[in-house]
N, C-alpha and C positions, 0 to 999 in steps of 0.2 A: 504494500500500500504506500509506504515513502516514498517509493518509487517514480509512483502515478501522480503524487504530490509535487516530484521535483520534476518533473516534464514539462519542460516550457510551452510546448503547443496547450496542454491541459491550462495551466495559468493562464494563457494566452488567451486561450477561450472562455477562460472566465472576470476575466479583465476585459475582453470583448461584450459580454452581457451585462457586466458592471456598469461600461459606461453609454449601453441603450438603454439600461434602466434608470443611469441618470438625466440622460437627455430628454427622457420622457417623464421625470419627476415632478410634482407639482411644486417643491423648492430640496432646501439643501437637508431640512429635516427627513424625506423619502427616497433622499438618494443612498444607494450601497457606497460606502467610499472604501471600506478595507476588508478584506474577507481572508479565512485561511482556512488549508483543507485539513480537516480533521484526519488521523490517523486511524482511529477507531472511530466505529459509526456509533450513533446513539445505543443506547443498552435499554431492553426491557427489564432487565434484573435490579438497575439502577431506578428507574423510575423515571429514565428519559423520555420512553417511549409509553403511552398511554393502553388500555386493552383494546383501543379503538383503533390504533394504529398512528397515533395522533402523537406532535413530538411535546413533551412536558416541558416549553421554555424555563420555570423558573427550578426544576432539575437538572435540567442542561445546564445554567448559567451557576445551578453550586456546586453541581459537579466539576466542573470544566473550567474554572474562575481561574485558574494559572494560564487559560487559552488565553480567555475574553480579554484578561491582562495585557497579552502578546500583542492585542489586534492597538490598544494604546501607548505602547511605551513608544520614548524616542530612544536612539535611532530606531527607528524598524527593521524589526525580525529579518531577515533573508527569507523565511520562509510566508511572510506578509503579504498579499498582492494588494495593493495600495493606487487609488486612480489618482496618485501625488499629492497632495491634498495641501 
């Protein structure tokens, strides 16, 4: 899976929908500006994922708080994809 995270066409194409979602945002509060790809997907054993199939945002953000960390610090991660901000 790191692998797939370090492929620059995969970043590439997601820095490509980053910034059609931000062209299309109603301002800077709905636009994506930095995103990173998880190594592990969400977990139902955790409480990420719902019996609904549905992902548990506020599991995910205290699960994964050393991520959400990542996407703010300065300099930025290497592993960051960031539309420069």
């Amino acid at each position: 899976m790191a692998l797939l995270a370090e492929e620059p066409r995969i970043r590439d194409a997601i820095a490509k929908g980053m910034n059609s979602l931000a062209s299309s945002a109603g301002g800077s509060s709905q636009a994506v500006r930095r995103a990173l790809i998880l190594l592990d997907p969400p977990s139902l054993d955790t409480g990420e994922i719902t019996d609904k199939g549905d992902i548990n945002q506020r599991a995910v953000l205290e699960n994964r708080a050393d991520q959400v960390a990542r996407l703010y610090e300065e300099p930025l991660d290497g592993w960051v994809i960031s539309l420069g901000d």
